[in-house]
TORTIRO-544073 format. One record per residue (C-alpha): x, y, z; residue number from 1; residue in one letter. Coordinates in steps of 0.5 Angstrom, whole numbers. Example, Ala and Ser with C-alpha at 12.3 -4.5 7.8 and 13.67 -1.06 7.14 Angstrom:
BEGIN
r px 25	py -9	pz 16	num 1	residu A
r px 27	py -2	pz 14	num 2	residu S
END
This chain:
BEGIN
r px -189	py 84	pz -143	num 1	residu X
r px -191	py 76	pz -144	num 2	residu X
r px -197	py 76	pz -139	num 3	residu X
r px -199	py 83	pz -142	num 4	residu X
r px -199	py 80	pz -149	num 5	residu X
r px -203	py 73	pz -146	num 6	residu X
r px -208	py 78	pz -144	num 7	residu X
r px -208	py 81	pz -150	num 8	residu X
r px -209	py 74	pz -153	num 9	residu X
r px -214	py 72	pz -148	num 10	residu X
r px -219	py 78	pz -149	num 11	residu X
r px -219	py 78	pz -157	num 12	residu X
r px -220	py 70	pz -157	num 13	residu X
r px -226	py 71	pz -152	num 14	residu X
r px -229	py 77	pz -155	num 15	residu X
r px -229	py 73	pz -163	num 16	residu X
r px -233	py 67	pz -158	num 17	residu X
r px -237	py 72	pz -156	num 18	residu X
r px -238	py 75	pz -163	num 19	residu X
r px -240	py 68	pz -166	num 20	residu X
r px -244	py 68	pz -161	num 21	residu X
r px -248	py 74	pz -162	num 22	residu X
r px -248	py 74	pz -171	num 23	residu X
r px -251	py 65	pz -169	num 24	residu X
r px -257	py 68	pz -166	num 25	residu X
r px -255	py 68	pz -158	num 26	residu X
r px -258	py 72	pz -153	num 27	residu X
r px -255	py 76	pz -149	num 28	residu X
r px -255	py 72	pz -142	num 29	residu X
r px -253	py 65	pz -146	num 30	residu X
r px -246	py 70	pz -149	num 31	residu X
r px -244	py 72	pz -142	num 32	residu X
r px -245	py 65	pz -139	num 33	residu X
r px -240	py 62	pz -144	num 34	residu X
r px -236	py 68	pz -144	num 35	residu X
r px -235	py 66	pz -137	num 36	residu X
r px -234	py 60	pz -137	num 37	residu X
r px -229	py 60	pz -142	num 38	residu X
r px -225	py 65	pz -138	num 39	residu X
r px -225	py 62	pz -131	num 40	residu X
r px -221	py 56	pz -136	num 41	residu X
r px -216	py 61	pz -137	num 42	residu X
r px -216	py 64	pz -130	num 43	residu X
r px -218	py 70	pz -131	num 44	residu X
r px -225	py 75	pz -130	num 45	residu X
r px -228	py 79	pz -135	num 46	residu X
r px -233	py 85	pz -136	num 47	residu X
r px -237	py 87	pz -142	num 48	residu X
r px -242	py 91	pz -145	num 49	residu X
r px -246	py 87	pz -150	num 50	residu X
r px -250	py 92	pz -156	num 51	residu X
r px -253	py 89	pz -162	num 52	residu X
r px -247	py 92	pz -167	num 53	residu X
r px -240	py 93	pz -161	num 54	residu X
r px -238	py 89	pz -156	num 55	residu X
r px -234	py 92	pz -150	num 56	residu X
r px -229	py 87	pz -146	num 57	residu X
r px -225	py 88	pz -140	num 58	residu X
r px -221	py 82	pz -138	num 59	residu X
r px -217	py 82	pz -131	num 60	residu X
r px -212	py 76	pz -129	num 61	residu X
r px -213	py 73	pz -122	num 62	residu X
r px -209	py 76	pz -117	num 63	residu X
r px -206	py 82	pz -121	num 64	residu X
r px -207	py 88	pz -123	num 65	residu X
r px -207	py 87	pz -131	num 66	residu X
r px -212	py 89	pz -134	num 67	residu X
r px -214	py 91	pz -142	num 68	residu X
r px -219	py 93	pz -145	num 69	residu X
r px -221	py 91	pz -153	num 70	residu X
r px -227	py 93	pz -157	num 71	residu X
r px -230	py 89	pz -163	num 72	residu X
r px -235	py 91	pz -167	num 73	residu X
r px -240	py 84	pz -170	num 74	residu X
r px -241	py 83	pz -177	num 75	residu X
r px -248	py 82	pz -179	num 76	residu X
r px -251	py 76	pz -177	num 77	residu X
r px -253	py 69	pz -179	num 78	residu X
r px -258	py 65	pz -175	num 79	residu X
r px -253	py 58	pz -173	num 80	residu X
r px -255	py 53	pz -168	num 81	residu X
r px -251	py 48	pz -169	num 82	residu X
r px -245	py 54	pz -167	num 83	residu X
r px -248	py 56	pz -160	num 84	residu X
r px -249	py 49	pz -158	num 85	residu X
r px -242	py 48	pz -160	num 86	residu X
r px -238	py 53	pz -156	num 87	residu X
r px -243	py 52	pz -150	num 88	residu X
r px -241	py 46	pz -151	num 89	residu X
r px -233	py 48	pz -151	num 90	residu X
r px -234	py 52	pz -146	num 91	residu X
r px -236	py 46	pz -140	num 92	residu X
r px -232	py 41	pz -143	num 93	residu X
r px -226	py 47	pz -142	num 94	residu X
r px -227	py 48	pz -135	num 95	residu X
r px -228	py 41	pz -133	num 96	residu X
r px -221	py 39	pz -137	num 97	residu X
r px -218	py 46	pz -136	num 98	residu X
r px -217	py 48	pz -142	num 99	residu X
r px -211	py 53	pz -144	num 100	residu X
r px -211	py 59	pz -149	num 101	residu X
r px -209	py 55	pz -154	num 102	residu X
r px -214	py 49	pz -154	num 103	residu X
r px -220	py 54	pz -154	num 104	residu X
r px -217	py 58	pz -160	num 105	residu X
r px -217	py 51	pz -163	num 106	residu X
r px -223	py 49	pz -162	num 107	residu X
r px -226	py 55	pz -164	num 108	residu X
r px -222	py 55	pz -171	num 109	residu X
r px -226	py 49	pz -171	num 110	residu X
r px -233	py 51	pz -170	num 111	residu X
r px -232	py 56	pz -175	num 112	residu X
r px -231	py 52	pz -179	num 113	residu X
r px -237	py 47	pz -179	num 114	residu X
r px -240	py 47	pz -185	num 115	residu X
r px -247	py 49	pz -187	num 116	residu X
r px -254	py 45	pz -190	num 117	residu X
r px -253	py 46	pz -198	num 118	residu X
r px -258	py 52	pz -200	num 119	residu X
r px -262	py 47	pz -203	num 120	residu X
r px -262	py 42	pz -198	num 121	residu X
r px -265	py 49	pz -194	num 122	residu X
r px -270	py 51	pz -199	num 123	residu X
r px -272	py 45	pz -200	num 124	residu X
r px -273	py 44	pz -192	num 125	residu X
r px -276	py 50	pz -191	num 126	residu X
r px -281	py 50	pz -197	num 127	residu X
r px -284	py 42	pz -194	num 128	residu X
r px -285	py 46	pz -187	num 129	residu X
r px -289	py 51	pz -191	num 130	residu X
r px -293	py 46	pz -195	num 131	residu X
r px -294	py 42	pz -187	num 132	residu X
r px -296	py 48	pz -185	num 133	residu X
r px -301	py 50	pz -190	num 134	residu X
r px -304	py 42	pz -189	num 135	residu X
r px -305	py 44	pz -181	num 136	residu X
r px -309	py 50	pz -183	num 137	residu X
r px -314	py 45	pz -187	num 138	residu X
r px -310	py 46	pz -194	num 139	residu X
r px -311	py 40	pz -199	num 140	residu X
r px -305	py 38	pz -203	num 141	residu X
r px -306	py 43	pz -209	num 142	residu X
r px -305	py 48	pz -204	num 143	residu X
r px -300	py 45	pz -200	num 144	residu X
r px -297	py 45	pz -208	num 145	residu X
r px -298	py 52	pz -208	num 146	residu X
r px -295	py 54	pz -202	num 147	residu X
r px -288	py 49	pz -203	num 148	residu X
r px -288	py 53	pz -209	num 149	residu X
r px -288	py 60	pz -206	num 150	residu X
r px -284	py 59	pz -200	num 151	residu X
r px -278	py 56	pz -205	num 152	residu X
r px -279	py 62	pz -209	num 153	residu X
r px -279	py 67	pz -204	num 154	residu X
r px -273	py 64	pz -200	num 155	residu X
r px -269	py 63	pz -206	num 156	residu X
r px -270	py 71	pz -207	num 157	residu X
r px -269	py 72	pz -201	num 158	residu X
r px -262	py 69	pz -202	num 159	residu X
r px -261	py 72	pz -207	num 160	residu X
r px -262	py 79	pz -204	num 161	residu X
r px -257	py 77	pz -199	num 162	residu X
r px -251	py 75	pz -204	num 163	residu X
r px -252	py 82	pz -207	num 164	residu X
r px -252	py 85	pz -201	num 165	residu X
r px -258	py 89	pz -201	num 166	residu X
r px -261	py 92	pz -194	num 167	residu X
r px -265	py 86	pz -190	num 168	residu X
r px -271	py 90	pz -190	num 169	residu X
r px -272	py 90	pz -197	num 170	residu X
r px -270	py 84	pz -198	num 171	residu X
r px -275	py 81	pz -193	num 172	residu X
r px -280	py 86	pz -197	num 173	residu X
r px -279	py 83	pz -203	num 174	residu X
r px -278	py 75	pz -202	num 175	residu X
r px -285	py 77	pz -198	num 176	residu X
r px -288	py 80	pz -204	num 177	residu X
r px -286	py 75	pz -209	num 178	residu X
r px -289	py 70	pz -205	num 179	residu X
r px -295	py 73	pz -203	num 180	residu X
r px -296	py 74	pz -210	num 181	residu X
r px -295	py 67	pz -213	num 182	residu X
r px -300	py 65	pz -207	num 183	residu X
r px -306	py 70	pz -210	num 184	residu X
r px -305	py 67	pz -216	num 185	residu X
r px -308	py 60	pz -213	num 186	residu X
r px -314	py 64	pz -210	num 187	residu X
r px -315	py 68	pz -217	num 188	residu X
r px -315	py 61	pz -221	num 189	residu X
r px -318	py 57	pz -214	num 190	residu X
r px -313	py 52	pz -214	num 191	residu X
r px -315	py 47	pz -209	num 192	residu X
r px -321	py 48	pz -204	num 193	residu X
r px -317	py 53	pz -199	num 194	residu X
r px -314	py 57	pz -203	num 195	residu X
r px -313	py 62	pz -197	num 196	residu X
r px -308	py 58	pz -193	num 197	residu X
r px -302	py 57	pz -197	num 198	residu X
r px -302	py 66	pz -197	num 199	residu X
r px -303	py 65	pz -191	num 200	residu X
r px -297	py 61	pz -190	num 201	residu X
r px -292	py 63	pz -195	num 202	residu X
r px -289	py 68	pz -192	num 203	residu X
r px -289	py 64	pz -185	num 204	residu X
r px -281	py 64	pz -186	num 205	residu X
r px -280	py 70	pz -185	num 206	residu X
r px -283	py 71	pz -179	num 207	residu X
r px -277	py 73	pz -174	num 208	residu X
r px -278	py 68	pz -169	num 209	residu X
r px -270	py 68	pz -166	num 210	residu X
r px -270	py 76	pz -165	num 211	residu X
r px -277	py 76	pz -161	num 212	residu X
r px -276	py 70	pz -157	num 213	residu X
r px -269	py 73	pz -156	num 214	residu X
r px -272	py 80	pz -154	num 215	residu X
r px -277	py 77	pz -149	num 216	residu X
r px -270	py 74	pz -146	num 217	residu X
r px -266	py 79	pz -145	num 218	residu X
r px -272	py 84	pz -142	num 219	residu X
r px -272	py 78	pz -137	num 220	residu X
r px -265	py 78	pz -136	num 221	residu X
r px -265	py 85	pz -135	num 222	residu X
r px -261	py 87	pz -141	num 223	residu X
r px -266	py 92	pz -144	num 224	residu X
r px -262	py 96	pz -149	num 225	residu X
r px -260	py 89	pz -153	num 226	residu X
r px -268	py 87	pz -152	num 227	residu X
r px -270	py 94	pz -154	num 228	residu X
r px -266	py 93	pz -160	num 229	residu X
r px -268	py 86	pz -162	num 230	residu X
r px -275	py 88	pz -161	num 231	residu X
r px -275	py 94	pz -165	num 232	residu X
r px -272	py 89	pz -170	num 233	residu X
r px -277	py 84	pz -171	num 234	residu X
r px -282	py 89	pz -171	num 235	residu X
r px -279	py 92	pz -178	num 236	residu X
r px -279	py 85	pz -180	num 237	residu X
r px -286	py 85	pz -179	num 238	residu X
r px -288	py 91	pz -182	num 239	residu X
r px -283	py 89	pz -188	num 240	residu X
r px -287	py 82	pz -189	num 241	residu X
r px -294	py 86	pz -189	num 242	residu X
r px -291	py 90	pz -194	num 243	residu X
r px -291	py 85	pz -198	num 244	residu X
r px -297	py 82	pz -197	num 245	residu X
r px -301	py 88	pz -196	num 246	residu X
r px -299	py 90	pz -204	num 247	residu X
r px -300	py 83	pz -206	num 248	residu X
r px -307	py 83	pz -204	num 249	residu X
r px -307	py 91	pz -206	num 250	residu X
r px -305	py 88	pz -213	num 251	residu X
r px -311	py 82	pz -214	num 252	residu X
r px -316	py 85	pz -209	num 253	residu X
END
């Protein structure tokens, strides 16, 4: 009864590792070898099946028979870096000091638990990245200004969508059709000599770099259904931004 409840432990442990994982923005490989890694700490083997929305995990102690088998659905997903860093880190670190079940629980309590950059520090960031962007596309700094601006209001409402709770794929739409018009604005009253670029880039926030790049790995990797489905992700993305800033230029032709 004792090893049966260990293995119970075990496996919700590892299925939360590589839950957190899959939300922070890991690709499906990455999830497998942390997964793997933690597990050979823990004397013991797994198989999972990864979907974008369920995990399906198996563990197997070594030299037994004992297996259990657990399900886990992901919550909704929040690109975090500093997250899979972390617990990759953990991972190497368990197995070289051979970690035991609760260090790792541990440990990740402890990575849950980073705190995030401020929302203002990120507005503020991703906006200045806008307006550098604009600059590198020959805007001067009035268009550079502009950008900022639209960028900032965009990423704020795109913020605020996500508190309320609303379907992503509006959200994008509107934080991309709000951006877009505050950016035609400077090309009806010709701010700046290029007016053109901070359009162009005030929506580049959106662009969903994580899931495509991701996508590109796990057909790689062979694991084509996650690919599929991250793929198909951020074509919507796409199709939602150039919603946005089809009607924004419908609006001012």
């Amino acid at each position: 009864m004792d090893s049966s409840k260990e293995l119970i432990k075990t496996v919700d442990l590892l299925l939360e590792i590589s839950s957190l994982l899959m939300v922070s923005g890991a690709n499906t490989n990455r999830v497998n070898l942390s997964i793997d890694r933690f597990a050979s700490a823990l004397h013991c083997n797994t198989s999972c099946f990864i979907s974008h929305k369920t995990i399906v995990m198996t563990v197997y102690e070594d030299n037994s028979t004992l297996s259990c088998t657990r399900v886990k659905n992901i919550p909704p997903y929040a690109i975090n870096f500093s997250i899979i860093s972390a617990i990759s880190k953990a991972s190497w670190t368990a197995v070289e000091e051979d970690w035991n079940i609760d260090q790792i629980a541990k440990e990740i309590e402890a990575i849950k638990k980073q705190k995030r950059y401020p929302k203002l520090v990120v507005l503020i960031a991703v906006s200045l990245a806008g307006a550098g962007f604009c600059n590198i596309f020959s805007g001067d700094y009035i268009n550079m200004g502009v950008a900022f601006a639209s960028t900032f209001i965009g990423l704020l409402i795109f913020q605020l969508t996500h508190r309320e709770g609303y379907n992503v794929y509006l959200r994008i739409f509107s934080a991309s059709l709000i951006a877009s018009v505050l950016a035609s604005l400077g090309i009806v009253f010709k701010l700046g000599a290029n007016p053109e670029t901070a359009l162009a880039t005030s929506i580049l926030f959106l662009v969903p770099g994580v899931a495509l790049i991701n996508s590109f790995t796990d057909f790689l990797d062979n694991n084509i259904i996650n690919g599929l489905v991250r793929y198909t992700t951020g074509l919507m993305t796409v199709l939602a931004i150039a919603l946005g800033l089809f009607i924004a230029m419908l609006l001012f032709q």
